[in-house]
C-alpha positions as CSV (number, residue, x, y, z in Angstrom):
1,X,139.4,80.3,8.2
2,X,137.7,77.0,8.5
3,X,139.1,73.4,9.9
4,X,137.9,70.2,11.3
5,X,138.1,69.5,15.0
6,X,142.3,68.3,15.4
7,X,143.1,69.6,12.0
8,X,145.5,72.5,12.0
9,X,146.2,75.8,9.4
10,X,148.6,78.8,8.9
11,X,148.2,81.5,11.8
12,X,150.6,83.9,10.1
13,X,148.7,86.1,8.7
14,X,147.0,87.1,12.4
15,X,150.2,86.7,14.4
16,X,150.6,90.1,15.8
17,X,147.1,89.9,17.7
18,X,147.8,86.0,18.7
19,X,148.1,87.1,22.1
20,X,145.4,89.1,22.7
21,X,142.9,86.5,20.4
22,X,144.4,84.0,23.2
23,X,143.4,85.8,26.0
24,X,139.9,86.7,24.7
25,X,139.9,83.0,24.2
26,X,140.7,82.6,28.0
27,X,138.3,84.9,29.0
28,X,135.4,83.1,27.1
29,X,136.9,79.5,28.6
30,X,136.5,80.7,32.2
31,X,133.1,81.9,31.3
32,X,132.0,79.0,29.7
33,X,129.0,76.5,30.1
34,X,130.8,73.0,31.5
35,X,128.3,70.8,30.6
36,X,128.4,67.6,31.8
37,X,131.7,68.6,33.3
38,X,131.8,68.3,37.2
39,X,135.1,69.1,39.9
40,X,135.6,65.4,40.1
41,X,136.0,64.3,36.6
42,X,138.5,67.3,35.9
43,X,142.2,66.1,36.4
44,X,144.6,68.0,38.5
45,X,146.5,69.0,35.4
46,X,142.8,70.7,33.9
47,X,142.6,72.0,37.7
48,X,145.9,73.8,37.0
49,X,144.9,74.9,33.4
50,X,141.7,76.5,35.3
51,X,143.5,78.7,37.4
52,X,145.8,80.3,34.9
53,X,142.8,80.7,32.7
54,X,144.4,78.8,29.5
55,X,141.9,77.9,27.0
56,X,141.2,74.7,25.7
57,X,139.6,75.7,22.0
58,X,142.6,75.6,20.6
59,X,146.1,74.6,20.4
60,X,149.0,77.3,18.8
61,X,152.4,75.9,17.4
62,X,155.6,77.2,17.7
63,X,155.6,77.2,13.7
64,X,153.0,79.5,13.3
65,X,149.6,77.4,13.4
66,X,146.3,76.8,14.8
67,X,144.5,73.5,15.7
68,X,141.8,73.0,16.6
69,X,140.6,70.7,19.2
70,X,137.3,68.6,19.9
71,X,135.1,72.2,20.2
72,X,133.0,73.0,17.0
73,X,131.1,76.2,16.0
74,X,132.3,79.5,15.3
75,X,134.6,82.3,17.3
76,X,135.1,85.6,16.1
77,X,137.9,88.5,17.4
78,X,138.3,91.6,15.7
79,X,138.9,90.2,12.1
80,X,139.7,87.0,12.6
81,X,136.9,84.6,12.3
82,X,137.3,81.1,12.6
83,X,135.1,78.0,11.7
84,X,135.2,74.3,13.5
85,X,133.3,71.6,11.8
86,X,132.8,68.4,12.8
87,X,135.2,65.7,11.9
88,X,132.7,63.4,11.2
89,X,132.4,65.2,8.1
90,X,136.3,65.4,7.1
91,X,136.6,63.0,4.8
92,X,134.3,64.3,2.4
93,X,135.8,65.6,-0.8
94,X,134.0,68.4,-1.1
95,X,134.0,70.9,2.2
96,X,130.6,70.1,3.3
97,X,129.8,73.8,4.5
98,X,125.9,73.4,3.9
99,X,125.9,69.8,5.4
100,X,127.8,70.2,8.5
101,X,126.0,73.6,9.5
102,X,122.5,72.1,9.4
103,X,123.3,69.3,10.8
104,X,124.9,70.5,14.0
105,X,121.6,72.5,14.5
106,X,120.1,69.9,14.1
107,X,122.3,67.7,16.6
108,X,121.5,70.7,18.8
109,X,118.0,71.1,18.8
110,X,117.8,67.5,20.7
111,X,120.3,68.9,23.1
112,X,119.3,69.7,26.9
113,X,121.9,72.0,27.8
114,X,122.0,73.9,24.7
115,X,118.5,74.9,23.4
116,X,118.7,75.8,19.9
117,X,115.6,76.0,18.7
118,X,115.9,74.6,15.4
119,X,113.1,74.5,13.6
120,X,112.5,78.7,13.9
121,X,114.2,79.1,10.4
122,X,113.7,77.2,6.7
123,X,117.5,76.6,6.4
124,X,117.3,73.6,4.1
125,X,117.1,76.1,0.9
126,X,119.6,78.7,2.5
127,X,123.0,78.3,1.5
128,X,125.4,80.2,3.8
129,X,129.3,80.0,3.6
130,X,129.6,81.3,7.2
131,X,128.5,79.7,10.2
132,X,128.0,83.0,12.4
133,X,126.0,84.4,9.7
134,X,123.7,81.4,9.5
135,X,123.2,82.0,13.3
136,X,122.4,85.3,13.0
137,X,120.1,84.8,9.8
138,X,118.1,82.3,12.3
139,X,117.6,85.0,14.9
140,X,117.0,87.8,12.5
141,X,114.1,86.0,10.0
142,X,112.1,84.4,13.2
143,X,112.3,87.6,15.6
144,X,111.4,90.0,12.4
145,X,108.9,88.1,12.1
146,X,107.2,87.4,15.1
147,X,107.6,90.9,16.6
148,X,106.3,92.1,12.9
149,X,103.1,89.8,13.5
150,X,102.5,90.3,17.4
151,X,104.2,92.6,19.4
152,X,104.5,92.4,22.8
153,X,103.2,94.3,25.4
154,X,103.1,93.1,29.0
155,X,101.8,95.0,32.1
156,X,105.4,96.7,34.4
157,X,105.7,97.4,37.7
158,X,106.6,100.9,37.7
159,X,108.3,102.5,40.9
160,X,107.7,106.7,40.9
161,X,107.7,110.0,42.5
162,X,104.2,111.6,41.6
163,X,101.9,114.4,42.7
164,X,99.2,112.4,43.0
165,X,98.4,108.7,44.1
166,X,98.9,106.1,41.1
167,X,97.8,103.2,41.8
168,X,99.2,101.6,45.3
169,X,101.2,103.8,47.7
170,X,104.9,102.5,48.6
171,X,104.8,103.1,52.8
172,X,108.3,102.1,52.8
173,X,109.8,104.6,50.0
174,X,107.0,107.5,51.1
175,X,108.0,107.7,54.6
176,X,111.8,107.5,53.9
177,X,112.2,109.9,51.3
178,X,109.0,112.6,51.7
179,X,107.4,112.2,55.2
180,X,110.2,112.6,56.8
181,X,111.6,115.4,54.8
182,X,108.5,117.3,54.9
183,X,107.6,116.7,51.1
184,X,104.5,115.1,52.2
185,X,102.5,116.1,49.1
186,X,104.5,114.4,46.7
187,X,103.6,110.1,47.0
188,X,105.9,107.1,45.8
189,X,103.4,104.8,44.0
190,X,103.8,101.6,42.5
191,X,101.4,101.0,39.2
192,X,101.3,98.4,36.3
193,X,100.9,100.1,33.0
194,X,100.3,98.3,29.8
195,X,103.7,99.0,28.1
196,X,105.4,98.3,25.1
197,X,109.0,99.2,26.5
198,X,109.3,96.3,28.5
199,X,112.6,93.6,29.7
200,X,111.7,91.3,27.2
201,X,111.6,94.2,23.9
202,X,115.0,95.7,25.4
203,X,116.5,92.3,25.8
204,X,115.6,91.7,22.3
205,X,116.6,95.2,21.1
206,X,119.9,94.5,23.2
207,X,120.9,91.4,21.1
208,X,119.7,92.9,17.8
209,X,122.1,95.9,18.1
210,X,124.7,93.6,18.7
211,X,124.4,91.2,15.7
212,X,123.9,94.2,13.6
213,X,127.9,95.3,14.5
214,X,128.5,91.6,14.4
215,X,127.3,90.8,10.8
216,X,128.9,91.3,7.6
217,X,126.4,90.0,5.5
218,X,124.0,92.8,3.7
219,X,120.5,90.7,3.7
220,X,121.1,90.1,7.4
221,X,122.0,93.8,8.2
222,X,119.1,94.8,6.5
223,X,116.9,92.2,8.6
224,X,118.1,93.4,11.9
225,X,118.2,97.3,10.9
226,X,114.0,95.9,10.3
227,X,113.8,94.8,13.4
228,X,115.5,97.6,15.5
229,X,112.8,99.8,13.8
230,X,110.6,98.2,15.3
231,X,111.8,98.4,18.5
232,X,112.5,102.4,17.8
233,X,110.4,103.4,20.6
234,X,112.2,100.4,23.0
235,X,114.4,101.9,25.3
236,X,118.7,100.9,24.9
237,X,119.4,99.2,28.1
238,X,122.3,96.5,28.2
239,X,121.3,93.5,29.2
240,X,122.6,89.7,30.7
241,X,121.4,86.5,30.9
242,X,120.1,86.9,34.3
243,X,117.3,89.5,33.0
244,X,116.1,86.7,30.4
245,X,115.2,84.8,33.4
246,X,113.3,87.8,34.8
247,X,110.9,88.1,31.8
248,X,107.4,86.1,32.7
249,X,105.7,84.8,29.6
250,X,102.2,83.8,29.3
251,X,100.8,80.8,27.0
252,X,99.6,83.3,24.6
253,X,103.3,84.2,23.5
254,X,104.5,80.4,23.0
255,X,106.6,82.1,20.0
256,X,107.9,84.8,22.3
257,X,109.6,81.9,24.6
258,X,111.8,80.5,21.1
259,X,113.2,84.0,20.7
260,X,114.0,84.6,24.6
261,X,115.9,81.3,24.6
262,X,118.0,82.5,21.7
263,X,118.5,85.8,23.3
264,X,120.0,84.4,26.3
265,X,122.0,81.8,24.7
266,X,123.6,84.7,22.8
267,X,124.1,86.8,26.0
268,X,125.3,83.5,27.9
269,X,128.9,81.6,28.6
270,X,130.4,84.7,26.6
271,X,128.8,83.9,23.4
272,X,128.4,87.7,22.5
273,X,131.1,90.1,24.6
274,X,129.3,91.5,27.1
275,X,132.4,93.0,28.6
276,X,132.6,95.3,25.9
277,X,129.6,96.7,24.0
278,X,131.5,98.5,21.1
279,X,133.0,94.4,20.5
280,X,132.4,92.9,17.4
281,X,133.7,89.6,19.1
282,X,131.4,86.0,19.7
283,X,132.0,82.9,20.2
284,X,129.7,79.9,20.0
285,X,131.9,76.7,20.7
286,X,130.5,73.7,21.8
287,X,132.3,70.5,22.7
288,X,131.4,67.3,20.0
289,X,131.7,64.5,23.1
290,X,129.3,66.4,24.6
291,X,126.9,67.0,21.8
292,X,127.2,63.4,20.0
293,X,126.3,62.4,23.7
294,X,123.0,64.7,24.7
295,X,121.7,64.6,20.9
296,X,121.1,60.3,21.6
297,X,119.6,61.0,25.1
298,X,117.4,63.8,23.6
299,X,116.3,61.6,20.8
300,X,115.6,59.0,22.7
301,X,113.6,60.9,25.4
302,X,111.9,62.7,23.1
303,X,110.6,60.2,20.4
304,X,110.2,56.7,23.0
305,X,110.0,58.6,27.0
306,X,108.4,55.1,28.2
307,X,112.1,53.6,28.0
308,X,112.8,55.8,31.0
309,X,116.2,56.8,29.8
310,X,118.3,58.6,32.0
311,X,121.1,60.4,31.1
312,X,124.2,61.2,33.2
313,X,123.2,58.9,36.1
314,X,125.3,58.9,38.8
315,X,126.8,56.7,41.1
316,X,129.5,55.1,43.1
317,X,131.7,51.9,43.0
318,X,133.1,52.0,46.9
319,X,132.9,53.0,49.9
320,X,135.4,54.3,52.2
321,X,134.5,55.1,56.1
322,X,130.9,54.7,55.6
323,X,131.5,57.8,52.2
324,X,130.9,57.2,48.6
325,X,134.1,57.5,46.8
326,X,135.0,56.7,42.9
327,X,132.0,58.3,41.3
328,X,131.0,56.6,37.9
329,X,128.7,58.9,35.4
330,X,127.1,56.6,32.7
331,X,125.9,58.3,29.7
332,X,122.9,56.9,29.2
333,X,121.3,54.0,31.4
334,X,117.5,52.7,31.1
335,X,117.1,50.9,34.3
336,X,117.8,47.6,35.2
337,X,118.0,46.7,30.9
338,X,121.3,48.7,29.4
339,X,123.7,51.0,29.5
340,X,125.1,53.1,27.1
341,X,128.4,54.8,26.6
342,X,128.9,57.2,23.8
343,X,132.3,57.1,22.4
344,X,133.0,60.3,20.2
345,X,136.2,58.6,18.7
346,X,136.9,56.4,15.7
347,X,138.3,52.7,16.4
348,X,141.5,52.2,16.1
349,X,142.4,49.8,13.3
350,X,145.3,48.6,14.6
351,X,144.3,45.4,16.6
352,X,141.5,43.5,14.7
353,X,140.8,41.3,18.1
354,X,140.0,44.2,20.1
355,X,137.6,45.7,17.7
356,X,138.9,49.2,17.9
357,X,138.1,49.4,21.8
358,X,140.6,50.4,24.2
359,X,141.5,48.6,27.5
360,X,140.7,51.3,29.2
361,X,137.3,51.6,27.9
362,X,137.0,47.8,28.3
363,X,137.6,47.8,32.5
364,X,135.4,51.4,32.4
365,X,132.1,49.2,31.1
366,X,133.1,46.3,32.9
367,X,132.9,48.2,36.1
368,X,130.1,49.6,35.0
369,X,128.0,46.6,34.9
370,X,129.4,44.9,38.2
371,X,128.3,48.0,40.2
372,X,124.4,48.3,38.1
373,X,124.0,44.7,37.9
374,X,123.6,44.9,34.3
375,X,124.8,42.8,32.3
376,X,124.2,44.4,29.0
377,X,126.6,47.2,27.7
378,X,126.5,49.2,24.5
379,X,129.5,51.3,23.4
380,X,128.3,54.0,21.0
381,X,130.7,55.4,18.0
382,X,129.6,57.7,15.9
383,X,130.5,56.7,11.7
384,X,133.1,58.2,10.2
385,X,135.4,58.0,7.2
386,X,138.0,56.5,9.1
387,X,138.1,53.9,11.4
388,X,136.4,51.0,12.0
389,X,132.5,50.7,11.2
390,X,131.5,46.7,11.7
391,X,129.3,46.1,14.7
392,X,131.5,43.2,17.4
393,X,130.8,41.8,20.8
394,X,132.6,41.1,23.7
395,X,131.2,38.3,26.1
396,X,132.8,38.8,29.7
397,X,132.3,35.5,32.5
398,X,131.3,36.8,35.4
399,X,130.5,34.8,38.7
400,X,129.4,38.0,40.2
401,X,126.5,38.5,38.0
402,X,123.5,35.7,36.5
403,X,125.2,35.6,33.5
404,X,127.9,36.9,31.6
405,X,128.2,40.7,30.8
406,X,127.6,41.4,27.1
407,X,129.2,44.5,25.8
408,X,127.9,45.2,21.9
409,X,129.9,48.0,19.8
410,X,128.1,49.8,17.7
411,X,128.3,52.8,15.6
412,X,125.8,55.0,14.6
413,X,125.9,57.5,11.6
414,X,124.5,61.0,12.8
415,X,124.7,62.6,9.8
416,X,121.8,63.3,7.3
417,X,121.8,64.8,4.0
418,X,117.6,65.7,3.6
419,X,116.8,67.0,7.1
420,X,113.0,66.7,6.7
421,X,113.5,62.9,6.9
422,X,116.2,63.4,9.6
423,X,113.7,62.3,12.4
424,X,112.6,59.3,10.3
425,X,116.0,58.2,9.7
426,X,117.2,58.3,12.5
427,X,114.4,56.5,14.2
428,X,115.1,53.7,12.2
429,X,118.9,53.7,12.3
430,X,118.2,53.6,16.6
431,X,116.1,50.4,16.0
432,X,118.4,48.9,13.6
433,X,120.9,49.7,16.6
434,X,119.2,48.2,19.5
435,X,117.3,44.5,17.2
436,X,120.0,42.9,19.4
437,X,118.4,43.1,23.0
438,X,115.0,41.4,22.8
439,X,113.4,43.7,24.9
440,X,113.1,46.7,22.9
441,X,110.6,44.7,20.6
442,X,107.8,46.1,22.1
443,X,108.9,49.6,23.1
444,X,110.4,50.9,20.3
């Protein structure tokens, strides 16, 4: 099944496991990475939600359907697998399958929580009609590969009971278990062989076995099957995300890095089922507000760092007793010159004066600026079908500040059909954005 984020379709045909898919679901939500969530931006409602473990992916009618919400990717339980794509991409005619799947790699490979590393695979010639297979495919071709090319073989440290001393003696582990117990010939020694059954090949051979009971299509099988051969002599150990951070890389295995990252994505936030190693189940949702958000900052950081930008910075518009209350979070802020807010909504149409910008989001920047002492204020859509799409301006008096706040609205179109160019593009779609301010001439 496949739907846009807040479009709905026929459950029916899956409605005798709809309560165990929901709690799987739940399980996953509890489990999940939060982002740029924090306990003071969550309402006491969410709060509530939290402790009954309800999830938040999706939303199940009384008539027998699913909708989705703002989450997109791809979850999998049992037999049911279900795609979200972006609704950014809804009101195309055709279903943009192809489109949508690169580009939310794409989106993700400037993202800071979320390292996808994007550019392991050629997708732009592959033409998958399933999301999780395309993941998969990504992990399969690079790994194969790389492994293939240059194995990896790292010295252990090896703990053991020998006959004779191998290379240091443990004191600790010797007098405990043999000195005391008059088995004074036999030695615990601690040694560093050269080994080829190491953390990283069993973290590796850990994920690979998984994604083989995982996939259903036959080049990918066949890829994986590949790579487990490789790893024939690898000992079958499960593994977490925890042991991804105990495997020490040198320089010499830059390529080596690309595939632990994607192994412990895979065995993070529930993405594969660790709680069950016979489970076919994954799930790889990631929230679009989020994403539309960390993609800008990551761009920005990553193609002009001497702007400074800094993303989520934190603050506070009061005090109370000598304490901080009323935290504000702006999205992005590059000090002392602008700050951004990301809007992952359309404008509403309704109210041509107000430009599609809610009050709410109008006393939001305006409290924004008083507390920074900026006075310049961006609100970022993304472009979509719907909605409105012409830039506006709002100019707000204040005696508070040297001159009047100016709040621009903007939106910016995310979406690129030759990704090749994408960076291009997009650098000049961010220049377009930002001709307004006079002080970007020189730094971008």
């Amino acid at each position: 099944m496949r739907l846009s984020e807040w479009q709905n379709t026929s459950f029916e045909a899956h409605k005798d496991k709809l309560n165990n898919f929901v709690n799987y679901l739940s399980s996953v939500w509890q489990n999940r990475n939060r982002y740029i969530e924090s306990p003071e931006e969550i309402s006491e409602e969410e709060q509530q939600e939290e402790k009954i473990q309800r999830q938040r992916f999706f939303n199940f009618t009384v008539d027998g359907k699913i909708a989705a919400r703002n989450y997109v990717g791809v979850v999998q339980y049992e037999d049911i697998r279900m795609e979200v794509y972006p609704k950014i991409f809804a009101g195309d005619h055709t279903e943009p399958t192809k489109l949508w799947q690169q580009n939310l790699l794409y989106w993700l490979s400037y993202c800071s929580k979320i390292r996808f590393p994007f550019s392991l695979a050629d997708i732009s010639s592959s033409a998958f009609n399933d999301f999780l297979e395309l993941l998969i495919y990504i992990f399969a071709n690079y790994t194969e590969e790389i492994i293939s090319n240059q194995p990896f073989q790292t010295y252990q440290t090896v703990e053991e009971e020998t006959t004779f001393l191998k290379g240091r003696l443990s004191f600790d582990n010797y007098t405990k278990h043999n000195l005391i117990t008059g088995k004074w010939q036999h030695f615990y020694c601690m040694h560093e062989p050269f080994v080829y059954d190491n953390l990283f090949n069993r973290i590796v051979k850990y994920i690979t076995k998984r994604l083989a009971a995982i996939s259903r299509h036959q080049p990918n099988i066949e890829k994986l099957n590949s790579l487990l051969f490789l790893l024939h002599d690898v000992s079958d150990i499960p593994c977490t995300a925890k042991d991804c951070d105990k495997v020490k890389l040198n320089p010499l295995f830059e390529d080596h890095k690309h595939i632990l990252a994607l192994c412990k994505l895979y065995l993070s936030n529930q993405v594969i089922d660790t709680n069950d190693e016979s489970s076919r189940n994954f799930c790889f949702l990631v929230p679009m507000e989020y994403v539309f958000e960390d993609f800008i900052f990551g761009f920005l950081t990553t193609h002009w760092p001497s702007l400074n930008t800094r993303g989520q910075s934190t603050g506070y518009l009061a005090l109370n007793q000598n304490k901080e209350v009323f935290q504000i979070k702006n999205d992005l802020y590059i000090p002392d010159q602008l700050i951004v807010d990301t809007k992952y909504k359309s404008r509403s149409t309704e109210d041509g004066l107000k430009a599609g910008v809610s009050q709410n989001d109008m006393y939001q920047m305006i409290s924004y600026a008083l507390r920074r002492n900026c006075s310049n204020i961006l609100m970022l859509y993304p472009a979509m079908t719907n909605g409105l799409h012409s830039p506006s301006a709002f100019n707000v008096p204040s005696a508070m500040l040297l001159k009047e706040i100016d709040i621009q609205i903007r939106n910016i179109d995310i979406r690129f059909d030759d990704l090749e160019q994408a960076d291009q593009v997009m650098k000049w779609r961010v220049k377009h954005l930002v001709s307004h301010w006079s002080f970007f001439n020189n730094k971008l």
